[in-house]
Chimera marker file (.cmm) of the C-alpha trace (Angstrom):
<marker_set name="trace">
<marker id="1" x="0.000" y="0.000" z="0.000" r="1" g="1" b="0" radius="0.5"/>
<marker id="2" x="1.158" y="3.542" z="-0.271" r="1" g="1" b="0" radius="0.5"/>
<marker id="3" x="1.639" y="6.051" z="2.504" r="1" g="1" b="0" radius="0.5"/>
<marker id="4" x="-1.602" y="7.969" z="1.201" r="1" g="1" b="0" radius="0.5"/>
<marker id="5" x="-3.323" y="4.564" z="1.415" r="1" g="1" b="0" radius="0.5"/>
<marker id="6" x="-2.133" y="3.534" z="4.792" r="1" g="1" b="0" radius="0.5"/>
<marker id="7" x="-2.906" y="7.016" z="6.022" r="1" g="1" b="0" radius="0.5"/>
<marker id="8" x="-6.199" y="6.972" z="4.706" r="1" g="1" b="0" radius="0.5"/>
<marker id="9" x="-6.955" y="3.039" z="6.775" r="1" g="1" b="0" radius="0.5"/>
<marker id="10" x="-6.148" y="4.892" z="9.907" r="1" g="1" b="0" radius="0.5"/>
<marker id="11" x="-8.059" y="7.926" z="9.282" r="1" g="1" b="0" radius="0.5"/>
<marker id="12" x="-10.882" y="5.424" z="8.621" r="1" g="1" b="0" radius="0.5"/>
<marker id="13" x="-10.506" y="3.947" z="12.135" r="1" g="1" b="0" radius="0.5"/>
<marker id="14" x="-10.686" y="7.512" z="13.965" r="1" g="1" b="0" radius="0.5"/>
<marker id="15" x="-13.178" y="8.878" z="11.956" r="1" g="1" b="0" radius="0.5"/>
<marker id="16" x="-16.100" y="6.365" z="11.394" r="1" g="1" b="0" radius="0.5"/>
<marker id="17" x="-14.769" y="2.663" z="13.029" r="1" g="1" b="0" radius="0.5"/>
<marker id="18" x="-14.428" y="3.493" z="16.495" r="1" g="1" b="0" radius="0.5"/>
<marker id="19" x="-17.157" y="6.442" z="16.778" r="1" g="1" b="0" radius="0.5"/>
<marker id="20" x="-19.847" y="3.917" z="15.118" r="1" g="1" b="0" radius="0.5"/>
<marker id="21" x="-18.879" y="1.071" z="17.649" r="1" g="1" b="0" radius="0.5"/>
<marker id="22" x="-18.183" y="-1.211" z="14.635" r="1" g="1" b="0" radius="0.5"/>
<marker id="23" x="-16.510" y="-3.946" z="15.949" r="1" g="1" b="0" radius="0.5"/>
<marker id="24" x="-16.794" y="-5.803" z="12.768" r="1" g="1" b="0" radius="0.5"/>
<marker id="25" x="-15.303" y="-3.177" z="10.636" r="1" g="1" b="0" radius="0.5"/>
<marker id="26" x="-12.445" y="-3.221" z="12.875" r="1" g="1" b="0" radius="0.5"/>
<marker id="27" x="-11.693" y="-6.899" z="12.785" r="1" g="1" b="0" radius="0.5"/>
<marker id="28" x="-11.551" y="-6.352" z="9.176" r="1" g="1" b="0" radius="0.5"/>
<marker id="29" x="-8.575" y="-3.948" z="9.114" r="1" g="1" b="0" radius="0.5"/>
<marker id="30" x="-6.606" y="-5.985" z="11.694" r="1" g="1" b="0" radius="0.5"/>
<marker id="31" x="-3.932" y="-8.539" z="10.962" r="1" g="1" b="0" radius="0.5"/>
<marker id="32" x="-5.124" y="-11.946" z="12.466" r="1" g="1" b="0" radius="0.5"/>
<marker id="33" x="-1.717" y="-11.671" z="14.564" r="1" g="1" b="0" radius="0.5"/>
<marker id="34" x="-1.557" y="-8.275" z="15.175" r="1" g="1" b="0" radius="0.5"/>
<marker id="35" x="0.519" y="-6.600" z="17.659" r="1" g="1" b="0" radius="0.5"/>
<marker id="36" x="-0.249" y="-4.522" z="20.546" r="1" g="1" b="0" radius="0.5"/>
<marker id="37" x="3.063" y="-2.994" z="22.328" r="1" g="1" b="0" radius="0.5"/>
<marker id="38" x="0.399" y="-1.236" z="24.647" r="1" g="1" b="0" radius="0.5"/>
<marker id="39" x="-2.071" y="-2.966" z="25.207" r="1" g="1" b="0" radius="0.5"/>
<marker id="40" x="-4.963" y="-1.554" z="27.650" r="1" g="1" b="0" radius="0.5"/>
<marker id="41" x="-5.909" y="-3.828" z="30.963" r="1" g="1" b="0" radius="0.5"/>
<marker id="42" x="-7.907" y="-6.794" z="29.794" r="1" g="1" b="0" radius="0.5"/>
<marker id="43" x="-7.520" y="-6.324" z="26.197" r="1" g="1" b="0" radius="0.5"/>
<marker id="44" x="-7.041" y="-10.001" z="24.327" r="1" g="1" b="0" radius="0.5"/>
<marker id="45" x="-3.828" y="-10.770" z="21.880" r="1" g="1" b="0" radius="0.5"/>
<marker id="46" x="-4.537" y="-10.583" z="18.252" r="1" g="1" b="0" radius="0.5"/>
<marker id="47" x="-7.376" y="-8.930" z="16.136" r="1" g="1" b="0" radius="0.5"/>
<marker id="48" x="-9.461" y="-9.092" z="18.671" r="1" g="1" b="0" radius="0.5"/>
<marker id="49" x="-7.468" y="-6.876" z="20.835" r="1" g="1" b="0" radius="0.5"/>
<marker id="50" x="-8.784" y="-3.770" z="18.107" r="1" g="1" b="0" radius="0.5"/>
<marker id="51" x="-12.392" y="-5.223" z="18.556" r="1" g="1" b="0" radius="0.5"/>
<marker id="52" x="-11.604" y="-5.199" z="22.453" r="1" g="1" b="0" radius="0.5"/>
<marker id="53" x="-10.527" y="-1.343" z="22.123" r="1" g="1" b="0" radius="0.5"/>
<marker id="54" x="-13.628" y="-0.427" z="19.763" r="1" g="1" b="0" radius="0.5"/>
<marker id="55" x="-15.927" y="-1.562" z="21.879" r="1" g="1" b="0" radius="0.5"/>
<marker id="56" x="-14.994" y="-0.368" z="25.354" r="1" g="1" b="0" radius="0.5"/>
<marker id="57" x="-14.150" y="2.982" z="23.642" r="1" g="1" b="0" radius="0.5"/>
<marker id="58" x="-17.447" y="3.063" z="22.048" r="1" g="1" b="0" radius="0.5"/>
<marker id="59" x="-19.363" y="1.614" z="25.135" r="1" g="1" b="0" radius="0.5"/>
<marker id="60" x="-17.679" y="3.881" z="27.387" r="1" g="1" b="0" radius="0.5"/>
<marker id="61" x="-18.084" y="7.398" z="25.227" r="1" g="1" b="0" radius="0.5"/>
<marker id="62" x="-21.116" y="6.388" z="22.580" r="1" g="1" b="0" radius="0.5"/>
<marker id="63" x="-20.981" y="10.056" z="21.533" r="1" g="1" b="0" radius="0.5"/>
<marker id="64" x="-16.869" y="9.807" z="21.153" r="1" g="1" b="0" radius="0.5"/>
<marker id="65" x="-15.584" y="11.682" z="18.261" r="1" g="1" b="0" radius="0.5"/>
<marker id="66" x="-11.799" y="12.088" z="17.579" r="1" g="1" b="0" radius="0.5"/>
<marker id="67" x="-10.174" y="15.195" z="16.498" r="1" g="1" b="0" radius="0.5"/>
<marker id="68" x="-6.827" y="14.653" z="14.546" r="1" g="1" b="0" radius="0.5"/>
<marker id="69" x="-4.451" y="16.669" z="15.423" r="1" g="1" b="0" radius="0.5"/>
<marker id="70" x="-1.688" y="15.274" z="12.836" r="1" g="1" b="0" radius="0.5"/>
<marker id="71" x="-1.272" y="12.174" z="10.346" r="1" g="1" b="0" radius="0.5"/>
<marker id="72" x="2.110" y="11.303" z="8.799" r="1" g="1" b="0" radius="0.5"/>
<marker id="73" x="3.143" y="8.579" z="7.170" r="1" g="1" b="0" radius="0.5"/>
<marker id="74" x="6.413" y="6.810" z="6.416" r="1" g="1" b="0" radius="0.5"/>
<marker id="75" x="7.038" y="3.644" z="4.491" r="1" g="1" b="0" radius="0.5"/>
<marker id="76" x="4.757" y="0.737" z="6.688" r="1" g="1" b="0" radius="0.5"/>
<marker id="77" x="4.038" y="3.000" z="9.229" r="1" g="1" b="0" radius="0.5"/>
<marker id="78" x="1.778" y="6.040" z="10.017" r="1" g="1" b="0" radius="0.5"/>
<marker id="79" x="1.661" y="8.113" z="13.338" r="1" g="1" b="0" radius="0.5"/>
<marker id="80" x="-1.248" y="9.790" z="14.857" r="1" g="1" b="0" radius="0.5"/>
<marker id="81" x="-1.528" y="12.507" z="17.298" r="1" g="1" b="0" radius="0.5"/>
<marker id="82" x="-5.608" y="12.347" z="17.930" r="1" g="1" b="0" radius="0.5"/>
<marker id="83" x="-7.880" y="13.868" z="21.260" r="1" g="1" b="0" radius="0.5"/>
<marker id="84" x="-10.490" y="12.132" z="21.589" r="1" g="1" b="0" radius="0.5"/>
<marker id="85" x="-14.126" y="14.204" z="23.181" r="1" g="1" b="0" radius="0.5"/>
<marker id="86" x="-16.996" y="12.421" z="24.382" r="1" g="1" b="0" radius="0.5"/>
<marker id="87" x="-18.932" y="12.299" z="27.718" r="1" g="1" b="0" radius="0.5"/>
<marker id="88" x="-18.277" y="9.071" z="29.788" r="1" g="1" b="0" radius="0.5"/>
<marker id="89" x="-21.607" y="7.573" z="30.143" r="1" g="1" b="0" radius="0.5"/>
<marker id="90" x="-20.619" y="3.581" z="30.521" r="1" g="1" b="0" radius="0.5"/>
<marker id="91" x="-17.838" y="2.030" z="32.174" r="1" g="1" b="0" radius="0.5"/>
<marker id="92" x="-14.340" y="2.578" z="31.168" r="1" g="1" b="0" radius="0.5"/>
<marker id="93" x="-11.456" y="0.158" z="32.242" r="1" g="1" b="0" radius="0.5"/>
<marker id="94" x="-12.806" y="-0.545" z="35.483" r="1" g="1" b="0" radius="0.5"/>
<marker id="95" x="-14.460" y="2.486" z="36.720" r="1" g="1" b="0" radius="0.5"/>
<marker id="96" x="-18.388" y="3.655" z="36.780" r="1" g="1" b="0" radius="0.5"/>
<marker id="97" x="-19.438" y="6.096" z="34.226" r="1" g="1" b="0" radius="0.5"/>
<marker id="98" x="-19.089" y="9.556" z="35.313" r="1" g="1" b="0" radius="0.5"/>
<marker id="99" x="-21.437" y="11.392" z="33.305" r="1" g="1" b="0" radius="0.5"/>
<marker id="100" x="-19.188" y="13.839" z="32.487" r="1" g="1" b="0" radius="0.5"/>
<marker id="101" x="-17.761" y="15.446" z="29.455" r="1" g="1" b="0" radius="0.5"/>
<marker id="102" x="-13.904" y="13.693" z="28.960" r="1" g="1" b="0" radius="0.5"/>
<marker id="103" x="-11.271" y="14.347" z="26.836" r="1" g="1" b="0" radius="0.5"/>
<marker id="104" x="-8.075" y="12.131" z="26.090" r="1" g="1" b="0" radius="0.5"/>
<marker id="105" x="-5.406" y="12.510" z="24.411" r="1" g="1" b="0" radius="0.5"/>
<marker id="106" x="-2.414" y="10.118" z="22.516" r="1" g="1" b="0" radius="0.5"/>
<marker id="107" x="0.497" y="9.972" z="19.764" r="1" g="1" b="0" radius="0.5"/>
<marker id="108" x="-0.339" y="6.406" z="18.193" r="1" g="1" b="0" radius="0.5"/>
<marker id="109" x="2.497" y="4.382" z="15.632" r="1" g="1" b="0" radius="0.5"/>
<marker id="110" x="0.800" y="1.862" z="13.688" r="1" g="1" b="0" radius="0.5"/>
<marker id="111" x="2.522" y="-0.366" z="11.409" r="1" g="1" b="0" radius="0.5"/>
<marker id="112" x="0.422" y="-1.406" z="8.194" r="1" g="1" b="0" radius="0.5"/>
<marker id="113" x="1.026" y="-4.804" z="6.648" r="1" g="1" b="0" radius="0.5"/>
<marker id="114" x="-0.215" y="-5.665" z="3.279" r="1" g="1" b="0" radius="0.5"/>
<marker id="115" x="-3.490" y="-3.143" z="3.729" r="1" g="1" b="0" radius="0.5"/>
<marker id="116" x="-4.273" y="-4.466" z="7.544" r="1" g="1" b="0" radius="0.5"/>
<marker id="117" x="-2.746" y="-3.022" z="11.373" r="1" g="1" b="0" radius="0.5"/>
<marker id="118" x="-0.506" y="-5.410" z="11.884" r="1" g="1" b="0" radius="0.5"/>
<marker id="119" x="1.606" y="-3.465" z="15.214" r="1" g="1" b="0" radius="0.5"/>
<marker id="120" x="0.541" y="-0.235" z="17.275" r="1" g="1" b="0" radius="0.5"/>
<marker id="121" x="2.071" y="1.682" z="19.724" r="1" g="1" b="0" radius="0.5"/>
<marker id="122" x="0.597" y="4.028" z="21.886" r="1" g="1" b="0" radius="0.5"/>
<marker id="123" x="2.063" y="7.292" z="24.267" r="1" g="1" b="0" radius="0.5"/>
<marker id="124" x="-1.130" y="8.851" z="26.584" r="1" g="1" b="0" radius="0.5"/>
<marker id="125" x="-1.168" y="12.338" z="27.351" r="1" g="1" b="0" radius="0.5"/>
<marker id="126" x="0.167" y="13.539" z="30.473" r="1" g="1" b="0" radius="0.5"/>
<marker id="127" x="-2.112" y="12.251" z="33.322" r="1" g="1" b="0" radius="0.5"/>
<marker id="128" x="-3.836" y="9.527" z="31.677" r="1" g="1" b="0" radius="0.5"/>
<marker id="129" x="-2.626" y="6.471" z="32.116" r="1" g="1" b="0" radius="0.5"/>
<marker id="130" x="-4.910" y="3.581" z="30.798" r="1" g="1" b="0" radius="0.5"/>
<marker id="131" x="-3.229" y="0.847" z="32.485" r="1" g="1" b="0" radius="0.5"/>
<marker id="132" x="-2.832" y="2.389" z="35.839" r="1" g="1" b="0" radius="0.5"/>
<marker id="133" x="-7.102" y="2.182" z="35.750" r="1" g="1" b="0" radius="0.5"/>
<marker id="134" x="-7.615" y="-0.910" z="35.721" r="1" g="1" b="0" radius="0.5"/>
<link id1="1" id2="2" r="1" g="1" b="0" radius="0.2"/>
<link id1="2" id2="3" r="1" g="1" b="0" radius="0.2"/>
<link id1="3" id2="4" r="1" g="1" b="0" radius="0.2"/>
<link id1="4" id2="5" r="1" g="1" b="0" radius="0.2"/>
<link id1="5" id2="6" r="1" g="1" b="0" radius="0.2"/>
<link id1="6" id2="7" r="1" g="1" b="0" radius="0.2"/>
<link id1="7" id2="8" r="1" g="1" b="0" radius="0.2"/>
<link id1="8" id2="9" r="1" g="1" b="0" radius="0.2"/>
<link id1="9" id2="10" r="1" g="1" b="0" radius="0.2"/>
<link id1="10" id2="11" r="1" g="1" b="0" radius="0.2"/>
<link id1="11" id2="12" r="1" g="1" b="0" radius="0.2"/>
<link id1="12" id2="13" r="1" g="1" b="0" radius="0.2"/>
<link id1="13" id2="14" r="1" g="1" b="0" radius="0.2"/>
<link id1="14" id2="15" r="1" g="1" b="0" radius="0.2"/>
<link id1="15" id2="16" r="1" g="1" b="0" radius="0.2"/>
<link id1="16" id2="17" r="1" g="1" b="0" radius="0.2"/>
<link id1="17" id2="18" r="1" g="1" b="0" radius="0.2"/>
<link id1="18" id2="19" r="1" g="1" b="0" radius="0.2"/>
<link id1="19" id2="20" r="1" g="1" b="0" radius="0.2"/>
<link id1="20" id2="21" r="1" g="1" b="0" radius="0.2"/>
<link id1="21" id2="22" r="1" g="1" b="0" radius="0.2"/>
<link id1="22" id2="23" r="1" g="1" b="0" radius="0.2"/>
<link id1="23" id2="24" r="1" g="1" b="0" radius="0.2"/>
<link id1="24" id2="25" r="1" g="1" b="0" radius="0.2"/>
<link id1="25" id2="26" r="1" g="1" b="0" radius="0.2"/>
<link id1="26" id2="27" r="1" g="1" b="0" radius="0.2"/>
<link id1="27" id2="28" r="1" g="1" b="0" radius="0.2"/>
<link id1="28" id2="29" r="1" g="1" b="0" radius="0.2"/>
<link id1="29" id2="30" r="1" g="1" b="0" radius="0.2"/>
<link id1="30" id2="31" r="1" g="1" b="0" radius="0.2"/>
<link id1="31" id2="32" r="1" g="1" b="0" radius="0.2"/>
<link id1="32" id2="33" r="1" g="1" b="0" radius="0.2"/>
<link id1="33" id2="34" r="1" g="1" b="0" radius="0.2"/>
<link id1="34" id2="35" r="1" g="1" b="0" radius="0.2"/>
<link id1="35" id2="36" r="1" g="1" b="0" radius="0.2"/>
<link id1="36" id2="37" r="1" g="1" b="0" radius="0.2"/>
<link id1="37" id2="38" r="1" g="1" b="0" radius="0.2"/>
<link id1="38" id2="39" r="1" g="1" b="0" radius="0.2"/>
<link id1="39" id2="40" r="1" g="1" b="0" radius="0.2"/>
<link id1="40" id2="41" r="1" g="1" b="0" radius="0.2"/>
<link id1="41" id2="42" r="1" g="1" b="0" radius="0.2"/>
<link id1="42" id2="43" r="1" g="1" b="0" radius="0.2"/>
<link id1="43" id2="44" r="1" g="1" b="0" radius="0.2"/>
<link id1="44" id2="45" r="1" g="1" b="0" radius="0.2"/>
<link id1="45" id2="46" r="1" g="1" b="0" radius="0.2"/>
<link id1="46" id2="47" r="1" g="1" b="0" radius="0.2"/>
<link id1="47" id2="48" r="1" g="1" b="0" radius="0.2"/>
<link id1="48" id2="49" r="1" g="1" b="0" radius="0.2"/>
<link id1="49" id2="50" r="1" g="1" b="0" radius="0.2"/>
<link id1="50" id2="51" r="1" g="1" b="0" radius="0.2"/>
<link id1="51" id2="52" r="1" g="1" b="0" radius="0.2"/>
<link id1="52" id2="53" r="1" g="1" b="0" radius="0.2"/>
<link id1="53" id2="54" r="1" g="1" b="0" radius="0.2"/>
<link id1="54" id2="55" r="1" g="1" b="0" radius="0.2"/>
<link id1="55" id2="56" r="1" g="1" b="0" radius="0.2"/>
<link id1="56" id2="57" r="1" g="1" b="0" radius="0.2"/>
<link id1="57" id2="58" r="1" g="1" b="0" radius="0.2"/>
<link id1="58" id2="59" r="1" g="1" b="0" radius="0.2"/>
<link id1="59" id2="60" r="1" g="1" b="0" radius="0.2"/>
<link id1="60" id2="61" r="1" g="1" b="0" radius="0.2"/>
<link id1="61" id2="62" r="1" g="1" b="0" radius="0.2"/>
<link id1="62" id2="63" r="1" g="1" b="0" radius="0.2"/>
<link id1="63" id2="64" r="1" g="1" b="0" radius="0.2"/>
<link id1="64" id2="65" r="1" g="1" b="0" radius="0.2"/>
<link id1="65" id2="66" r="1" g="1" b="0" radius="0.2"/>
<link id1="66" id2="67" r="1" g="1" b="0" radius="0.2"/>
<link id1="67" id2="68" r="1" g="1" b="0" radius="0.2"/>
<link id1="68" id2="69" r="1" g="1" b="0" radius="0.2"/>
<link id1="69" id2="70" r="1" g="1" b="0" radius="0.2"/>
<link id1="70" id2="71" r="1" g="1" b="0" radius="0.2"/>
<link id1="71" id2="72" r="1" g="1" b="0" radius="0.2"/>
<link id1="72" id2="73" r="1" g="1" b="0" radius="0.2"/>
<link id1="73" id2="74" r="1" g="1" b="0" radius="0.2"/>
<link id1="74" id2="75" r="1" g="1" b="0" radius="0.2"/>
<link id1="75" id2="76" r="1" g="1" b="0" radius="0.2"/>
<link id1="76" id2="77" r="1" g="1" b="0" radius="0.2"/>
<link id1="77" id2="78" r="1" g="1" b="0" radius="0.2"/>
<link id1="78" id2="79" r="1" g="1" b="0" radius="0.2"/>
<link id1="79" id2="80" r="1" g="1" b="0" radius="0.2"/>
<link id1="80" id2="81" r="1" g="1" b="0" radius="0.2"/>
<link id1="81" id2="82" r="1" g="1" b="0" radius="0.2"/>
<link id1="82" id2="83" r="1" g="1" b="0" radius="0.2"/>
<link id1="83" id2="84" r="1" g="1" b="0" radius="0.2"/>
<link id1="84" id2="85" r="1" g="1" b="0" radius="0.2"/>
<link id1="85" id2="86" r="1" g="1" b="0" radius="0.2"/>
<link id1="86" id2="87" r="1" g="1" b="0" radius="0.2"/>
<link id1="87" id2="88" r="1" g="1" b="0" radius="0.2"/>
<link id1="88" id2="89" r="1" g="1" b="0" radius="0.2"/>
<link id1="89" id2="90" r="1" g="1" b="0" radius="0.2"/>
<link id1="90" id2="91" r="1" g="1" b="0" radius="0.2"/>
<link id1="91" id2="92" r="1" g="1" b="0" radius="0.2"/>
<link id1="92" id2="93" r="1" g="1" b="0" radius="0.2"/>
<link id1="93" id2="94" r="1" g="1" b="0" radius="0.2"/>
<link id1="94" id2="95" r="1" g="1" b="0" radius="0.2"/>
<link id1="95" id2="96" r="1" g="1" b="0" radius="0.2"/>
<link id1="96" id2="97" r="1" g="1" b="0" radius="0.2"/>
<link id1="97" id2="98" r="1" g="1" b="0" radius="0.2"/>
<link id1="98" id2="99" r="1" g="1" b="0" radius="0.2"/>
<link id1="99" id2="100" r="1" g="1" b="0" radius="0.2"/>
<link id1="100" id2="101" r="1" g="1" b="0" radius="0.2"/>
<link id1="101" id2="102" r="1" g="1" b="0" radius="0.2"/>
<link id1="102" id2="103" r="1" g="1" b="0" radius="0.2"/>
<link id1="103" id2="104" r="1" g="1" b="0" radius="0.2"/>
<link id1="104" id2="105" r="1" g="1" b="0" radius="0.2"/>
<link id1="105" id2="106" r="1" g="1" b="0" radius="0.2"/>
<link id1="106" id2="107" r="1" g="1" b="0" radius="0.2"/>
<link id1="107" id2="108" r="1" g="1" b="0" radius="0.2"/>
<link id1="108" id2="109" r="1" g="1" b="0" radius="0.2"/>
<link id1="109" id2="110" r="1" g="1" b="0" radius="0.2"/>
<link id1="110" id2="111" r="1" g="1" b="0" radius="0.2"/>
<link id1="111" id2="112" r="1" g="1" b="0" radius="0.2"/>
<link id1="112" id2="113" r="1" g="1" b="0" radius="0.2"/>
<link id1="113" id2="114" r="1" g="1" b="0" radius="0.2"/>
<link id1="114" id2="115" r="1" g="1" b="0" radius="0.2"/>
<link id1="115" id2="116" r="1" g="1" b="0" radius="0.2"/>
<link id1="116" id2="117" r="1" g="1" b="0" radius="0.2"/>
<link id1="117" id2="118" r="1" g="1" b="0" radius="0.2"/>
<link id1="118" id2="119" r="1" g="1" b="0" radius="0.2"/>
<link id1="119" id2="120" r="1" g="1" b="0" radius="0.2"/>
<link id1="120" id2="121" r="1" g="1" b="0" radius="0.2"/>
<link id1="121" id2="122" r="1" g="1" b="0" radius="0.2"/>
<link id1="122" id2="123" r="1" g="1" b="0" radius="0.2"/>
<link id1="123" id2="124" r="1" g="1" b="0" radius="0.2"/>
<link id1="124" id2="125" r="1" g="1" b="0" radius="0.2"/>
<link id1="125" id2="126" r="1" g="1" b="0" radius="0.2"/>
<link id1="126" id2="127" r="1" g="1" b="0" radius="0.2"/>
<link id1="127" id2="128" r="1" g="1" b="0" radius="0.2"/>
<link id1="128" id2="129" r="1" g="1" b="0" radius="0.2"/>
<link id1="129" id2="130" r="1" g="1" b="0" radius="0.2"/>
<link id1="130" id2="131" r="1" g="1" b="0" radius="0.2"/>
<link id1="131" id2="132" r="1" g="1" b="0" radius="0.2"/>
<link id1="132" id2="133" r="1" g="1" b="0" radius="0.2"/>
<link id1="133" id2="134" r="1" g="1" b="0" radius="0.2"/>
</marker_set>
């Protein structure tokens, strides 16, 4: 695939997979062995570690909507700086919905393998630690 191409499968994921809750759509785009390097608590090995992360964003936030905040891409891999809005109104990793209006923040690395996520890597903003919340 090209850069423009791999850009465009993660744009795809921001912008309509996880904000519609489709989990199917997501196992679609993932490599059968794909490869989380930060995983969040309780999230299974494989492809259905992106269906795990679709649906307990989406559960958690059902209004979510991501902002991107910058794209690149080079070669196999494309980085994403994205801040995610939404108001917590299920449970998230562990804790009881708030209610509230939330707003995360993360610089993502994915690595693309013949059109599907095959790696990811994942840096939270300052103060939000997903795996501390379990």
């Amino acid at each position: 695939m090209t850069q423009d191409a791999n850009k465009a499968l993660i744009r795809r994921v921001f912008e309509e997979i996880i904000p519609a809750g489709d989990t199917a759509a997501m196992l679609e785009v993932m490599d059968p062995d794909f490869l989380d390097h930060d995983p969040l608590p309780g999230q299974p090995a494989g492809a259905a570690g992106g269906e795990y992360v679709v649906s307990t964003m989406h559960t958690a936030h059902p209004d979510l909507r991501f902002d991107i905040d910058d794209l690149v891409a080079e070669a196999d891999r494309v980085a994403i700086r994205w801040t995610l809005r939404g108001t917590n109104t299920g449970p998230m990793l562990g804790r009881p919905p708030s209610g509230q209006p939330v707003e995360f923040a993360a610089i993502v690395i994915f690595r693309i393998e013949e059109g599907r996520i095959a790696e990811r890597w994942a840096a939270w903003k300052p103060g939000f630690d997903p795996a501390s919340r379990s």
